[in-house]
C-alpha positions in Angstrom: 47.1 11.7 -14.7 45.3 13.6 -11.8 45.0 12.7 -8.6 43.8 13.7 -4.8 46.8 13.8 -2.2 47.7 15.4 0.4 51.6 14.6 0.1 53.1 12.7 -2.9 56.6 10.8 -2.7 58.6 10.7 -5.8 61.8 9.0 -7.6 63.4 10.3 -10.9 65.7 8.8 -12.8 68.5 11.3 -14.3 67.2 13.1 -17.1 63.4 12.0 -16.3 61.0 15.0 -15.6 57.5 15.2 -14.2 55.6 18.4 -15.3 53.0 20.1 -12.4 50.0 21.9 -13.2 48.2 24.3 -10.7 50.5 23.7 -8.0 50.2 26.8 -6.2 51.8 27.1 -2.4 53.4 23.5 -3.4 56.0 22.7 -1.3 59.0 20.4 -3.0 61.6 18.9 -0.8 64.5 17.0 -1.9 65.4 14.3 0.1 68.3 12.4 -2.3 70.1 14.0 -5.5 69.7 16.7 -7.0 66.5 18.4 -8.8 66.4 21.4 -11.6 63.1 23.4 -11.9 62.2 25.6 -14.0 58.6 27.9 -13.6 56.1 29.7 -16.2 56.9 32.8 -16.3 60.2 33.1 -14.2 63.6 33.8 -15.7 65.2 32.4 -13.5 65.7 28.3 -12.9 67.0 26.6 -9.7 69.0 23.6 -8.3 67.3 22.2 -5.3 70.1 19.7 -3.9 69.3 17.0 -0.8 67.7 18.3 2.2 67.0 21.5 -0.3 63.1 22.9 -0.8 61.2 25.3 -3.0 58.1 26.6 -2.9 56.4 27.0 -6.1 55.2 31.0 -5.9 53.2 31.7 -9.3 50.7 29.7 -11.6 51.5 27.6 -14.7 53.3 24.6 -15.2 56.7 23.7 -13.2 59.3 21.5 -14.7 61.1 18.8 -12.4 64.1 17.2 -14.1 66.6 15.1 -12.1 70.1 16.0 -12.6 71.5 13.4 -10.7 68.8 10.2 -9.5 66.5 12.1 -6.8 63.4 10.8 -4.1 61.1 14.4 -3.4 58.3 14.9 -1.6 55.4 17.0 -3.0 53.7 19.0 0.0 49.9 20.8 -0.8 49.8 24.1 0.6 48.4 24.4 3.5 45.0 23.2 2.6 44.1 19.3 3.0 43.9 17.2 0.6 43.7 18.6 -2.8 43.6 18.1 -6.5 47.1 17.9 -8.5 46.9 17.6 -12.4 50.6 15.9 -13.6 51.0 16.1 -17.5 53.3 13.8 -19.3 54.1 16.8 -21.3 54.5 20.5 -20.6 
């Protein structure tokens, strides 16, 4: 699917994941639950819990998965509206 936005709400169920392409400067904030991402090219993974963010700092895909049920907000970079590519696989 791909889509214009300039912010993007979000609920996952546990266990569900949504897969971001060329999301850049992206801004995720957790607002309820809890949230695992994983990026291309980093060793590392991270927990984002509520009223936890991330910033997504490289290119390639990012991996959402809910550990627990979680509402996020996607947040552009800075730029206005802009164009988001979400896979249903990585």
């Amino acid at each position: 699917m791909n889509l214009m936005t300039d912010d993007l709400q979000a609920t996952l169920r546990n266990g569900q994941t949504l897969c971001l392409h060329d999301a850049l400067g992206m801004e995720i904030r957790v607002r309820e639950g809890s949230l695992w991402l994983t990026q291309e090219r980093d060793a590392k993974d991270y927990v984002i819990t509520a009223g936890g963010s991330f910033r997504i700092d490289r290119q390639g895909a990012v991996v959402l998965t809910a550990c627990k049920g979680v509402r996020l907000d996607l947040l552009p970079r800075r730029a206005p509206a802009r164009f988001l590519q979400l896979a249903a696989s990585c």
